[in-house]
C-alpha positions as CSV (number, residue, x, y, z in Angstrom):
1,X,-1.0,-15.7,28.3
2,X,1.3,-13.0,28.6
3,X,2.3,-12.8,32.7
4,X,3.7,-9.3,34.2
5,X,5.5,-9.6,37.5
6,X,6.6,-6.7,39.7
7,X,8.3,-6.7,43.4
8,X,6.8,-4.1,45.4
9,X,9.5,-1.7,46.5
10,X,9.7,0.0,50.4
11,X,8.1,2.8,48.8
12,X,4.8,1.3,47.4
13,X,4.2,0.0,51.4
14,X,0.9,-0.2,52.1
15,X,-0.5,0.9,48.8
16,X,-3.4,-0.6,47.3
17,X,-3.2,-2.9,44.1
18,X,-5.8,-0.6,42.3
19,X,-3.5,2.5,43.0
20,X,-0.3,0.7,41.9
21,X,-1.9,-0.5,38.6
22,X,-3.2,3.1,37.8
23,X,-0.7,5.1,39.3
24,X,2.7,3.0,39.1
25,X,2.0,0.4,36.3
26,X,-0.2,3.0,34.6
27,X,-3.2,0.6,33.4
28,X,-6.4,2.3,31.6
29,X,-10.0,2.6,33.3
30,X,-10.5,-0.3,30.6
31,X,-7.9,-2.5,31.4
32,X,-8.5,-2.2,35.0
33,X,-12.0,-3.1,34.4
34,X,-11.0,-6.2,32.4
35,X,-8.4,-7.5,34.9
36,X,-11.2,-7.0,37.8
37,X,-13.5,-8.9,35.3
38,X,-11.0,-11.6,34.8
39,X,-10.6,-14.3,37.4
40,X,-7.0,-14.9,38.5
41,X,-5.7,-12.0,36.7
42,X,-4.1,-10.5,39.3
43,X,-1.7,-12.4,41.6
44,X,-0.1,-11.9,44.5
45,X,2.6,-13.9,46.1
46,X,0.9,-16.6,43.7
47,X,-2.8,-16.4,44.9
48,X,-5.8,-14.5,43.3
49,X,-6.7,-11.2,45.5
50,X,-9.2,-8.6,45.3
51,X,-7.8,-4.6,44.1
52,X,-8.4,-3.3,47.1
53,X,-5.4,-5.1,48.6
54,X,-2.8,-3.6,50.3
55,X,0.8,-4.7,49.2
56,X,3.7,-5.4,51.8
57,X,7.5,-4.8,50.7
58,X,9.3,-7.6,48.6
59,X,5.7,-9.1,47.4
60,X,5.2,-10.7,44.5
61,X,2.5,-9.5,42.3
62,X,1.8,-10.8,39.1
63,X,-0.1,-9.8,36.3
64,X,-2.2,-12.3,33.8
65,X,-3.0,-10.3,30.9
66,X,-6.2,-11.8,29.4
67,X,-6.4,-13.3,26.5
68,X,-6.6,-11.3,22.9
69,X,-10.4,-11.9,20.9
70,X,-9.8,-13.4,17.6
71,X,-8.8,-11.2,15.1
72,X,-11.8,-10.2,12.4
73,X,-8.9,-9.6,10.0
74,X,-8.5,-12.4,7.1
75,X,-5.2,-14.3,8.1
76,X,-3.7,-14.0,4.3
77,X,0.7,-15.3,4.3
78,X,2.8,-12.3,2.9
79,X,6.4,-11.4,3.1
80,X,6.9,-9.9,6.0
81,X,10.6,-8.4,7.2
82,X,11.0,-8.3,11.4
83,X,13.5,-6.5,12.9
84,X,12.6,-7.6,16.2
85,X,10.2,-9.6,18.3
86,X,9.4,-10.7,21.9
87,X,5.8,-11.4,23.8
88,X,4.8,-7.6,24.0
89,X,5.4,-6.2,20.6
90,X,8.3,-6.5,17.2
91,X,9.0,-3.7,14.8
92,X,8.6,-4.6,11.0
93,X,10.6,-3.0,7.9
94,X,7.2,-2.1,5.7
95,X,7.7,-2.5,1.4
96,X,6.0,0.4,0.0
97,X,2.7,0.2,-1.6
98,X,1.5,-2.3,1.2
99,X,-1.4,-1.3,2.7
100,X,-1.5,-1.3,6.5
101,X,-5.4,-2.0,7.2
102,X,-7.5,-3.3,5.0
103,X,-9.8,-0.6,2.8
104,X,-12.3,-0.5,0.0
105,X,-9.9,-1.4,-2.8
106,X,-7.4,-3.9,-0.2
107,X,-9.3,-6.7,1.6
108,X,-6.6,-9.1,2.2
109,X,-2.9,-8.0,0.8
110,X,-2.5,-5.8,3.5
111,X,0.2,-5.6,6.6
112,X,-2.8,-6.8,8.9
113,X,-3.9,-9.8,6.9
114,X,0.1,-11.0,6.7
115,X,0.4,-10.6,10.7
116,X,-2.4,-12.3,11.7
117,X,-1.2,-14.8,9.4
118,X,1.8,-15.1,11.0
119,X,0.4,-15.1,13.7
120,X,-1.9,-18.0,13.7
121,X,0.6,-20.3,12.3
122,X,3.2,-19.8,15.3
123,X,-0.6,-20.7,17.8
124,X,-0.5,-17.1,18.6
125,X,-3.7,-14.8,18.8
126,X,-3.5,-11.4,18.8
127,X,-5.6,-8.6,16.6
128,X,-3.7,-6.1,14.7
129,X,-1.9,-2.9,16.7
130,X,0.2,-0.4,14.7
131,X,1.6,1.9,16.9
132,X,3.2,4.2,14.2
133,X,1.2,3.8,11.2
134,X,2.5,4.1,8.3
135,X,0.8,5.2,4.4
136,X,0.7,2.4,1.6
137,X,3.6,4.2,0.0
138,X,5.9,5.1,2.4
139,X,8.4,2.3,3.1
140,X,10.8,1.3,6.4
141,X,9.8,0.5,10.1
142,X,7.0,0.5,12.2
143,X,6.2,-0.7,15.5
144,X,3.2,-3.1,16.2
145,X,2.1,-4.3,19.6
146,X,0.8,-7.7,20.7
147,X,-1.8,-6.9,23.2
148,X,-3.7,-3.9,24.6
149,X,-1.4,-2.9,27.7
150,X,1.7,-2.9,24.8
151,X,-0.2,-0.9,22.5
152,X,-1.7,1.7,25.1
153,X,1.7,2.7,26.7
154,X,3.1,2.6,23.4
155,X,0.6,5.1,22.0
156,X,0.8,7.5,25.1
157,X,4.8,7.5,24.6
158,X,4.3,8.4,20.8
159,X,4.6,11.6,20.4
160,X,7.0,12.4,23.4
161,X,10.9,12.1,23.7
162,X,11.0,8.8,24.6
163,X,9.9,8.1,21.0
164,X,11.7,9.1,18.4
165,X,11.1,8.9,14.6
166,X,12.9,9.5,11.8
167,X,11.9,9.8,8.1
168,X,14.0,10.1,4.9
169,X,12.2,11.6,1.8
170,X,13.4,12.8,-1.7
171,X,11.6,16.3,-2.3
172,X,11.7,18.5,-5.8
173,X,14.3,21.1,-5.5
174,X,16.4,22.3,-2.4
175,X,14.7,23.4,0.5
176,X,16.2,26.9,1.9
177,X,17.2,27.4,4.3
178,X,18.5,23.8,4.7
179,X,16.8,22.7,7.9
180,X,14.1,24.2,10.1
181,X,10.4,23.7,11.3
182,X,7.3,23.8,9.8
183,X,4.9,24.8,11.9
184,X,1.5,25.0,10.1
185,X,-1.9,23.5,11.0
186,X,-3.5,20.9,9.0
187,X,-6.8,19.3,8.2
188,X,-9.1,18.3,5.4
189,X,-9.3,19.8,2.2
190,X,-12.5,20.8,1.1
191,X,-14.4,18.7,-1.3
192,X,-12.3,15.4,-0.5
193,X,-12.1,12.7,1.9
194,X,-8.5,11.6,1.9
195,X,-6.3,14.9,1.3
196,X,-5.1,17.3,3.7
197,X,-4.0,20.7,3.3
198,X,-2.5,23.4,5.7
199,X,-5.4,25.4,6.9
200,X,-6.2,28.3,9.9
201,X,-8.6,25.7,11.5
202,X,-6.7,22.7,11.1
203,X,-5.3,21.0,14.0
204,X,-1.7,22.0,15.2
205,X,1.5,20.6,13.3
206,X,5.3,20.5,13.5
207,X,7.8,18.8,11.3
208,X,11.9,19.4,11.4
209,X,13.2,18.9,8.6
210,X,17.4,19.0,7.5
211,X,18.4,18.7,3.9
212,X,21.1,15.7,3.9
213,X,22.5,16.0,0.1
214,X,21.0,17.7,-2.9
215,X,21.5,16.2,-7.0
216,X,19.9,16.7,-10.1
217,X,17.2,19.2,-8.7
218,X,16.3,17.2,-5.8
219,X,17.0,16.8,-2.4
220,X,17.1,14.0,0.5
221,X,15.9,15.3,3.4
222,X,15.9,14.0,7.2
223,X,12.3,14.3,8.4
224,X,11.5,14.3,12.0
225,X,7.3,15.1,12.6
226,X,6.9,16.1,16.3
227,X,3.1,15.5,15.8
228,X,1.3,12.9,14.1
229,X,-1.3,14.1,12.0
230,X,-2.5,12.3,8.5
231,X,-0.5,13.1,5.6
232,X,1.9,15.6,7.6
233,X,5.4,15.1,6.4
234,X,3.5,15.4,2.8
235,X,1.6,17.9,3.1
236,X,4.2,20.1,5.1
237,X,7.2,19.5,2.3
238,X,4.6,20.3,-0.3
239,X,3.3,24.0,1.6
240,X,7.3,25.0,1.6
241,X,6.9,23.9,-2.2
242,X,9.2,21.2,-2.0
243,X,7.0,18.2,-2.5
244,X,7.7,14.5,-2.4
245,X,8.9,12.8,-5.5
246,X,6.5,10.9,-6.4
247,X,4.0,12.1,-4.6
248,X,0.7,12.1,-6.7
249,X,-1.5,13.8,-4.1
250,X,0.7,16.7,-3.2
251,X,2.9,17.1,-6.0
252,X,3.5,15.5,-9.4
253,X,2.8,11.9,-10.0
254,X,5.8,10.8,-12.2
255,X,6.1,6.9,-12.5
256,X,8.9,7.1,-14.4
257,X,11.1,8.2,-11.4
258,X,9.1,6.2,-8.5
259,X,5.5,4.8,-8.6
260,X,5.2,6.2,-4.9
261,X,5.8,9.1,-2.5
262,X,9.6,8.9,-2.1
263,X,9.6,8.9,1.5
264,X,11.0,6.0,3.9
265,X,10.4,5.5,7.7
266,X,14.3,5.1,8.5
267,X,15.0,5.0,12.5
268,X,13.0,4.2,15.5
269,X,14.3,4.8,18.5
270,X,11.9,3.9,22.0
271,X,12.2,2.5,25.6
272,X,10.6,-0.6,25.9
273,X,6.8,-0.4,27.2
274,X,7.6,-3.2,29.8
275,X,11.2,-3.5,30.7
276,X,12.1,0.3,30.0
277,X,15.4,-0.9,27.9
278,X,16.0,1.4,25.2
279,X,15.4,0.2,21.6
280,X,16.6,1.3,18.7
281,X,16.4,0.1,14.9
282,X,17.6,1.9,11.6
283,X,16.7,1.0,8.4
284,X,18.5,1.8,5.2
285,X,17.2,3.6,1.9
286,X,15.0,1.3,-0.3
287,X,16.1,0.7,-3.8
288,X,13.7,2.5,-5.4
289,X,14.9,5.7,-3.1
290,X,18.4,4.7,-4.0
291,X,18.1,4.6,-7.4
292,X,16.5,8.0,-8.0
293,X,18.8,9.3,-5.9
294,X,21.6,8.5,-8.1
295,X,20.2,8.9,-11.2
């Protein structure tokens, strides 16, 4: 069981555990609900008290997450590369072509069938949280948390300044002028159920993009999407036409070069959902991305 502790401050005098947990600690209705729910969740100087209780200065409280429901994902081993780890989350470097959830054609060679493999066999139980989720194809690092309260301040700092994400792609040609913003909305394209397109009623989208070195009438680019929305970095670099290599849904599918969209999830950069320390992980080009690039 995953324990939070926190000493109340001069300034949280008198304040009421429900306030602190929504307003200081920033819980969700949900998890508020669950903790309430959960007997001895919520400690303070070492005995169980209602919400409603006010806190002194130098208290102790302490927060008993409860525990995680078994995961319904198949535990399946797989390679899997970790960057980092502790109680609360770790940050993977992802192979392209792995799946991250399971789908119709993927039931159990997927990112979430190798975690909760891994996690089982070190007597851990948690269910399967990407935080920034990644395509089969696209390669590098992603960041998973271990339980709810992880995951949901994770997600509300994910597309803010305090997380920062940085792609590398190969693209046909060279983009001009050499860096800028996209700004064009996206959403589905008519007639299918997996590819995107830029589109008046689409939802709102912005990608920075900077060409880093350009060779044989392609470019690597450093990608930084200020929003998250499906397909982005792909279908932006294919509406400036300047699509992925690779890329069989935007541009041309050429195995011969790479058998997937040439584009690589290459720094992460966060604070730390529970001890604020800033984190940050880099992750170099893949071979694949490597080769092509010095072909």
């Amino acid at each position: 069981m995953v324990r939070l502790e926190y000493t109340i401050p001069e300034v949280r005098q008198g304040k009421e555990i429900a306030n602190f947990l929504k307003l200081d600690l920033h819980f969700s209705t949900l998890s508020r609900k669950k903790l309430r729910d959960t007997p001895n969740s919520v400690l303070l100087d070492g005995l169980p008290v209602p919400s409603y209780t006010p806190l002194q200065t130098g208290q102790v409280l302490t927060i008993c997450l409860p525990e995680d429901t078994p995961s319904e994902l198949d535990a399946v081993p797989g390679t899997l590369n970790l960057v980092y780890e502790d109680e609360h989350l770790l940050v993977l470097d992802k192979a392209g072509g792995v799946p991250v959830h399971p789908g119709p054609d993927h039931h159990s060679d997927t990112l979430g069938n190798y975690l909760t493999y891994y996690y089982q066999s070190h007597g851990e139980s948690h269910r399967f949280r990407p935080v920034n989720r990644l395509d089969k194809g696209t390669s590098g690092l992603m960041c998973v948390a271990k339980h709810t309260y992880a995951a949901q301040l994770l997600s509300d700092a994910l597309h803010t300044d305090s997380f920062h994400r940085s792609y590398l792609a190969l693209c046909q040609g060279i983009p001009a002028p050499p860096c800028g913003s996209i700004c064009a909305p996206i959403g589905r394209l008519e007639g299918s159920v997996i590819a995107r397109t830029v589109r008046p009623d689409g939802k709102f989208a912005c990608t920075e993009y900077r060409v880093l070195r350009s060779h044989n009438k392609m470019s690597l680019v450093q990608i930084q999407p200020e929003t998250g929305r499906t397909h982005q970095i792909r279908v932006h670099m294919s509406y400036i036409g300047h699509p992925l290599l690779g890329d069989f849904l935007y541009g041309t599918e050429n195995q011969t070069l790479i058998s997937r969209p040439a584009l690589h999830s290459a720094a992460l950069r966060f604070l730390h959902p529970i001890t604020g320390v800033p984190l940050e992980f880099e992750s170099l080009l893949p071979e694949d991305m490597d080769a092509l690039l010095h072909s």
